[in-house]
C-alpha positions as CSV (number, residue, x, y, z in Angstrom):
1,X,133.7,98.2,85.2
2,X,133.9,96.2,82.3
3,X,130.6,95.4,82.1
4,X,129.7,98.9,82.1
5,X,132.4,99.5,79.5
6,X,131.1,97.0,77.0
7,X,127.8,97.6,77.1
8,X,128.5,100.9,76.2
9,X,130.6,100.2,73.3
10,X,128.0,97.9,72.2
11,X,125.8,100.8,72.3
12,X,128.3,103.0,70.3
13,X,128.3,100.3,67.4
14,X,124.9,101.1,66.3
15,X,125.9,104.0,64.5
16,X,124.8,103.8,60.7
17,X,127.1,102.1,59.2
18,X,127.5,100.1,55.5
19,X,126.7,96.4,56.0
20,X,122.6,96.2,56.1
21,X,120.7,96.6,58.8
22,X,119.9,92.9,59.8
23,X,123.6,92.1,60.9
24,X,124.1,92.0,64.6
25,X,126.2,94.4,66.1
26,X,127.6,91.2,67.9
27,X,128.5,90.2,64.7
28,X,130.9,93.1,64.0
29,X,132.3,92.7,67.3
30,X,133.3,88.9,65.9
31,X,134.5,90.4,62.8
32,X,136.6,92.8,64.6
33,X,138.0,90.3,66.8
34,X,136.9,92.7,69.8
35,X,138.3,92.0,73.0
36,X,136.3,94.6,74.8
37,X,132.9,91.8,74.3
38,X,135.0,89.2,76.1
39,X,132.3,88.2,78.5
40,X,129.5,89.7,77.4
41,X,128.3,86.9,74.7
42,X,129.7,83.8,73.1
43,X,129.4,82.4,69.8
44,X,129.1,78.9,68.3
45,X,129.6,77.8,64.6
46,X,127.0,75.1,63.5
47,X,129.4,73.7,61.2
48,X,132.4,73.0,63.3
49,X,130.3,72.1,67.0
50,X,132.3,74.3,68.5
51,X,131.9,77.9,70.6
52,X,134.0,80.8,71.0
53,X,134.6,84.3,72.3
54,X,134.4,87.4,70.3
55,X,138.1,87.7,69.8
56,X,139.0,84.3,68.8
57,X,141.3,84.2,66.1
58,X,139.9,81.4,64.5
59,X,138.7,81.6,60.6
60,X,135.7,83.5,60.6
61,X,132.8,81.6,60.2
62,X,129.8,82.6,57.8
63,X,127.0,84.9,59.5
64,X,124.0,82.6,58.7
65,X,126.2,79.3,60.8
66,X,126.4,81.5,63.8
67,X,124.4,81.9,67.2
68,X,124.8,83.3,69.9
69,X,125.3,83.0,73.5
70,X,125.6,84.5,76.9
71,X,127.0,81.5,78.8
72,X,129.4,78.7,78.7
73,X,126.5,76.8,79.8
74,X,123.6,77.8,77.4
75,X,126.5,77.0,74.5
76,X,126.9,73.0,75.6
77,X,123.3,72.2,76.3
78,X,122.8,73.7,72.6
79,X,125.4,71.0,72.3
80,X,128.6,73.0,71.3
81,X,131.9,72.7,72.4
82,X,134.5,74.7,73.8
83,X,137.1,76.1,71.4
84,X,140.7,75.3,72.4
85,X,142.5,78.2,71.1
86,X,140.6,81.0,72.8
87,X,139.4,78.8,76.2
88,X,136.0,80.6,76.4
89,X,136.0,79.0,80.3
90,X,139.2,80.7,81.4
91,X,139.2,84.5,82.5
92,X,140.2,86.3,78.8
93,X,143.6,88.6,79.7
94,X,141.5,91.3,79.3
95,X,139.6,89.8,82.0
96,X,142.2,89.4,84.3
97,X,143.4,93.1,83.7
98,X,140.1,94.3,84.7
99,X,140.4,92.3,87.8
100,X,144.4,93.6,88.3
101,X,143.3,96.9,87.7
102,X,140.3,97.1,89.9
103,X,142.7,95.4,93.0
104,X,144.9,98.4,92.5
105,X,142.6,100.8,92.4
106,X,141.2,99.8,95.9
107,X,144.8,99.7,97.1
108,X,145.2,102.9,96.4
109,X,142.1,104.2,97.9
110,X,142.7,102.3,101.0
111,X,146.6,103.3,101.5
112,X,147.7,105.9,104.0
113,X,150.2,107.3,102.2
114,X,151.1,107.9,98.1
115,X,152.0,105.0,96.4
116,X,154.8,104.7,94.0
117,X,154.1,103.6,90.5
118,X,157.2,100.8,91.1
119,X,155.0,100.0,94.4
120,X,151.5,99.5,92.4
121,X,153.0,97.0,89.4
122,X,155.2,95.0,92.0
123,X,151.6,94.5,93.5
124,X,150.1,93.8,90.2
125,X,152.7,91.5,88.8
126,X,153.8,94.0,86.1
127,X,157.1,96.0,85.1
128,X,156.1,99.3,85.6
129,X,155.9,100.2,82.0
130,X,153.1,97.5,81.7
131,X,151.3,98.4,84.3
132,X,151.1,102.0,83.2
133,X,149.6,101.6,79.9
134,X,147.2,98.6,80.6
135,X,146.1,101.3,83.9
136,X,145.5,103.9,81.6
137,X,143.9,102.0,78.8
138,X,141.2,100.8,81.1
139,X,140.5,103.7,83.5
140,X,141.5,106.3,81.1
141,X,143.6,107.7,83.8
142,X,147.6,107.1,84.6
143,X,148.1,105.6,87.6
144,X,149.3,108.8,89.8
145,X,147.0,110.5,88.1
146,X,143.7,108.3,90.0
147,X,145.7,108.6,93.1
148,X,146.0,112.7,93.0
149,X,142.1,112.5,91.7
150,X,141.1,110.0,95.0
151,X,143.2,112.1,97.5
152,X,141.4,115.4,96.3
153,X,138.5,113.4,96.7
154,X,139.3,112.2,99.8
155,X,140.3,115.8,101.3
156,X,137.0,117.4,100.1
157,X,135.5,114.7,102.4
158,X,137.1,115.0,105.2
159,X,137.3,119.4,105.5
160,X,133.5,118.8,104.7
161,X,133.0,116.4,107.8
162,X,134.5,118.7,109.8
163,X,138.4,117.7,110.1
164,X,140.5,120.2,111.1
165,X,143.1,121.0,107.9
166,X,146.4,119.5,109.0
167,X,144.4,116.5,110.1
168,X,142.5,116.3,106.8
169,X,145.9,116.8,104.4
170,X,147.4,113.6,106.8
171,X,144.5,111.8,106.3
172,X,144.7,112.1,102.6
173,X,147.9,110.5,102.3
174,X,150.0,113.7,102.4
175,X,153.5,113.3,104.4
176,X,153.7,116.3,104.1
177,X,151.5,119.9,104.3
178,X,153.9,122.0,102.2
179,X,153.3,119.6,99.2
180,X,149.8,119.5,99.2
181,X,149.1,123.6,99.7
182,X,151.3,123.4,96.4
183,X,148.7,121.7,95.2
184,X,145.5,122.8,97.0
185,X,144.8,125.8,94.9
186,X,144.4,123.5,91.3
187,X,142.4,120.9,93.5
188,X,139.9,122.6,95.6
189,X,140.0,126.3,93.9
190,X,140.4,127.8,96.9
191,X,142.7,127.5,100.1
192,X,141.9,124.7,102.5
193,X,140.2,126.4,104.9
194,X,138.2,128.9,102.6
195,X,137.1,125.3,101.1
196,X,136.2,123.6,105.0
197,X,134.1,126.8,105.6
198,X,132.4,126.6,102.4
199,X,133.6,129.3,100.7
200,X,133.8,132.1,103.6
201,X,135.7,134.8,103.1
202,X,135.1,134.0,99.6
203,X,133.2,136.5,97.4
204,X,131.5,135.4,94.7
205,X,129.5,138.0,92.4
206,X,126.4,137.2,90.2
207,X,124.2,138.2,88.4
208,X,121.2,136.4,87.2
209,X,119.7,138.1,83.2
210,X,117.6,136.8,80.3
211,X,118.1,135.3,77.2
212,X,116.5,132.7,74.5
213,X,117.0,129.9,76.9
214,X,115.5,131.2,79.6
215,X,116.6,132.6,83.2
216,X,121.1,132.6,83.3
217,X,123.2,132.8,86.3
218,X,126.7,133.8,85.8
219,X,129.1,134.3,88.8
220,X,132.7,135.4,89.0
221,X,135.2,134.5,91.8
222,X,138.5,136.6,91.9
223,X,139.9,134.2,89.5
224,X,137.4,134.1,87.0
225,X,134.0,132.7,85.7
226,X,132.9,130.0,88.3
227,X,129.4,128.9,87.4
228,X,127.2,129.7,84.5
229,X,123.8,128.3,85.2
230,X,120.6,128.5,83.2
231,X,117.0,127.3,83.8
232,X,113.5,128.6,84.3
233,X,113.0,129.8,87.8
234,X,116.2,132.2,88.6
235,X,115.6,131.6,92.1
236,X,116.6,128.2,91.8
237,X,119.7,129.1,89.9
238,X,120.6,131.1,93.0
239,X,120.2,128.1,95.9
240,X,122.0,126.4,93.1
241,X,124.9,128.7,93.4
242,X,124.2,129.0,97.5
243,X,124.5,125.3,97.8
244,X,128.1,124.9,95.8
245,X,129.3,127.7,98.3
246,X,127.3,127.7,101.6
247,X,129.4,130.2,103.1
248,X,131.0,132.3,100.5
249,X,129.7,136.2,100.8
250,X,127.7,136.1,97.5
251,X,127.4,139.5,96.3
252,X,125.3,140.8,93.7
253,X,126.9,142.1,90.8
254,X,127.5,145.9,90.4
255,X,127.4,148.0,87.1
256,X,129.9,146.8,85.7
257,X,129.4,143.2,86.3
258,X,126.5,143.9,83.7
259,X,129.3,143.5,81.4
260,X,130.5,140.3,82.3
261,X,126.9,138.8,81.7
262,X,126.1,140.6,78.7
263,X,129.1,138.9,77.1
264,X,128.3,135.6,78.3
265,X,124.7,135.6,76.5
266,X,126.6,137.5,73.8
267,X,129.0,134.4,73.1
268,X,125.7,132.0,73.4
269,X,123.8,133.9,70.4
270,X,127.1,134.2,68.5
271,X,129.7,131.3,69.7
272,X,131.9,131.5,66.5
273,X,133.5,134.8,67.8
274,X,135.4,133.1,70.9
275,X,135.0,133.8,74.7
276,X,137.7,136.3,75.9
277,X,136.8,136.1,79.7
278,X,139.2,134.3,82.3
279,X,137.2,131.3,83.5
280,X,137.9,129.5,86.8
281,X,137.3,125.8,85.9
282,X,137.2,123.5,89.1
283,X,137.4,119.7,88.8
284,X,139.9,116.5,88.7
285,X,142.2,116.3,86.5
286,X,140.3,114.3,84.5
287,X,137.2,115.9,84.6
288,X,139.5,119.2,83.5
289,X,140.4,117.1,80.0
290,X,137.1,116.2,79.0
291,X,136.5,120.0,79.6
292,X,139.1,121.1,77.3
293,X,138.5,118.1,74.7
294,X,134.9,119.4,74.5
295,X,136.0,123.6,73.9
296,X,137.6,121.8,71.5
297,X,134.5,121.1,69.4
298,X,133.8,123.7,66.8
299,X,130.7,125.3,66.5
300,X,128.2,123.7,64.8
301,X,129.5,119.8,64.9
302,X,129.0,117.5,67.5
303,X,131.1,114.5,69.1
304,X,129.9,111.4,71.1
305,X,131.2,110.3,74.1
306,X,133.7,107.7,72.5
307,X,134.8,110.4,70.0
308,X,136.2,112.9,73.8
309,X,137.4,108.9,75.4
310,X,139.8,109.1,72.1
311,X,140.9,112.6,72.1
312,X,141.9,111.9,75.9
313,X,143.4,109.2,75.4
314,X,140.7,107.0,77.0
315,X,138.4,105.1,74.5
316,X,137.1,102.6,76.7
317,X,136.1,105.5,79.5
318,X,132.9,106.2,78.1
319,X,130.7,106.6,81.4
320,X,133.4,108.8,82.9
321,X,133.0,111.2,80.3
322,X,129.6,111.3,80.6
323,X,129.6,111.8,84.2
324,X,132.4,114.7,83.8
325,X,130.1,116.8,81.2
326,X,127.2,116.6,83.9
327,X,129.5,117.7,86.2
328,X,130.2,120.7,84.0
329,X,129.2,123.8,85.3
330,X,130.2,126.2,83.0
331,X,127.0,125.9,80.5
332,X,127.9,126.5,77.0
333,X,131.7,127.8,77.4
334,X,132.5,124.6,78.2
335,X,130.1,123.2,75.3
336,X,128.8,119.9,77.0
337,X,125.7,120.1,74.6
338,X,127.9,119.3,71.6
339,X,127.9,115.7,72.6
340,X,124.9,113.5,71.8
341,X,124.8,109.5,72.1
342,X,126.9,107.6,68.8
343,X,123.6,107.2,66.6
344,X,123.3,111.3,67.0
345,X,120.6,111.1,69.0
346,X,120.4,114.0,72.0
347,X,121.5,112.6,75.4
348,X,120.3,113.7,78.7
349,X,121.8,117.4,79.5
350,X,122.0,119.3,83.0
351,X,120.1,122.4,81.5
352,X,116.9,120.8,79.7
353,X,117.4,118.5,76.6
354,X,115.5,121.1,75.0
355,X,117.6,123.7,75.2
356,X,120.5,121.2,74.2
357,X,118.4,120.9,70.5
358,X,118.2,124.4,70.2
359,X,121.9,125.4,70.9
360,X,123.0,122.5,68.6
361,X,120.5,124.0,65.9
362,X,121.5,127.4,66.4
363,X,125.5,127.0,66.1
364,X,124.7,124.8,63.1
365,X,122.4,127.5,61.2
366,X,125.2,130.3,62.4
367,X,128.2,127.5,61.2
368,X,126.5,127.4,57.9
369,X,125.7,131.4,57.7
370,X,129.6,131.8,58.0
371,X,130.3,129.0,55.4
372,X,128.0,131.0,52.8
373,X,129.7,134.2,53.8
374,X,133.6,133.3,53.4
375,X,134.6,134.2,50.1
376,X,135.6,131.3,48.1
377,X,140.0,131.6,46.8
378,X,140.3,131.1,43.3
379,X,143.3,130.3,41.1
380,X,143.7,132.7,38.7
């Protein structure tokens, strides 16, 4: 995890920034003092002998006396020395949280029933406050939060393999079957057994139409818009639809379903004028906040995938986010193409990084048309 972690913020500090060009991005991890590179390299400093991690707090050192290292090793046969304020060959405490972290985590996932949060920190050492935030900091989750997300999970699994319901809500870690159908609706979008039949008895209408970008698919469930899927063969869009509800009764859409799609390419060729439609957004809970962070993204600007991490809360969760908006099945509503990679360059997207370029292209000609239209106030 933190490897993974790192390596992407390493990737995020190559955004254009004011120092020139030749200066390592390791090097502004040094002069940031960033624990998050803890592990990844080492440094040594010619003029004292000795080698460090990125977050010592030593004096900085000037850039052209400093190299660079991935091991303890490779640093002393270049003949440096270990520093004795940071210990580069003792686990870092960020180290060791990753490690404390990733223990709980599989305690959770392994445990028959829901831990308590006093339960996890007495495991991991920690007061409970503790515990919480250095959780959260590093999984970009809360504690109870991961455990709902792994039982979910965990009950998807076991309807899908077959498990009869009261069986599968046990094996989850429920103690009880009243709590989880409280629950059920928000973390399956449909009752248990609709979801352990695949969706039968569940109607779905579509509708597959035209627009700029090619062949769309939008269906509606009773409780909203459940999938809006574009591409280039629309028969493909339907076994994409089949396969997310085997055995739902998938109904084409009537007359007035027209409707529903016609607004939906509507709002893609004009996004500044706001989608009215109810929408029925599946997915954890954290998958449902990088949703709302990104229809939080105006038209016409875009975010990278640290920029969502800190509106949620979770700057170090940067593959997470990633893997929520390609889990994101709501194309364009939920506008995953806003996000590119931290030097602006497009990222991969579910529906075709070309048609990624051209809706970022479009909302920023129509965000610019609207700019040059809205009367300017004056003082008078």
């Amino acid at each position: 995890m933190h490897s993974n972690y790192s390596l992407a913020k390493l990737e995020a500090m190559k955004e254009p920034t004011n120092p020139p060009l030749n200066i390592d991005c390791r090097w502004q991890a040094i002069v940031e003092r960033d624990k998050q590179f803890d592990g990844q390299f080492l440094y040594s400093v010619k003029t004292t002998g000795v080698y460090c991690r990125p977050s010592c707090g030593a004096r900085l050192a000037k850039y052209e006396n400093v190299q660079f290292h991935q091991t303890c090793e490779e640093a002393e046969l270049a003949g440096f020395r270990a520093c004795k304020r940071c210990k580069p060959r003792q686990n870092s405490q960020q180290e060791n949280h990753l490690v404390t972290v990733s223990n709980i985590c599989r305690l959770i996932e392994t445990s028959q029933r829901k831990l308590t949060l006093q339960e996890m920190a007495s495991s991991a050492g920690l007061s409970p406050y503790h515990f919480h935030r250095i959780f959260k900091s590093i999984t970009g989750l809360t504690p109870m939060a991961y455990a709902t997300a792994h039982r979910a999970k965990r009950i998807r699994q076991e309807l899908s393999n077959g498990s009869s319901v009261t069986q599968a809500i046990f094996d989850a870690g429920y103690n009880s079957s009243g709590r989880f159908y409280e629950e059920s609706d928000a973390l399956l979008g449909m009752t248990p057994t609709a979801y352990k039949a695949g969706g039968e008895n569940t109607i779905i209408y579509f509708a597959i139409g035209d627009c700029f970008l090619g062949s769309i698919l939008v269906a509606q469930s009773s409780k909203g818009v459940c999938a809006i899927l574009m591409g280039d063969d629309p028969g493909e869009l339907l076994r994409d639809l089949q396969d997310r509800f085997p055995r739902a009764e998938l109904e084409g859409g009537d007359q007035d379903f027209e409707q529903v799609i016609a607004q939906v390419i509507s709002y893609i060729e004009e996004p500044g004028q706001g989608f009215s439609l109810p929408l029925d957004i599946r997915g954890t809970s954290f998958q449902q906040r990088v949703w709302q962070a990104l229809r939080e993204i105006p038209p016409g600007q875009t975010r990278n995938y640290t920029d969502i991490g800190k509106n949620i809360g979770a700057p170090k969760a940067v593959r997470a986010v990633a893997s929520a908006c390609a889990a994101n099945a709501l194309a364009v509503v939920i506008p995953c193409h806003r996000v590119v990679r931290s030097d602006g360059s497009l990222s991969g997207y579910r529906w075709g990084v070309e048609r990624k370029r051209t809706l970022i292209e479009l909302e920023a000609a129509k965000a610019e048309d609207r700019k040059a239209t809205t009367p300017v106030a004056k003082n008078f």
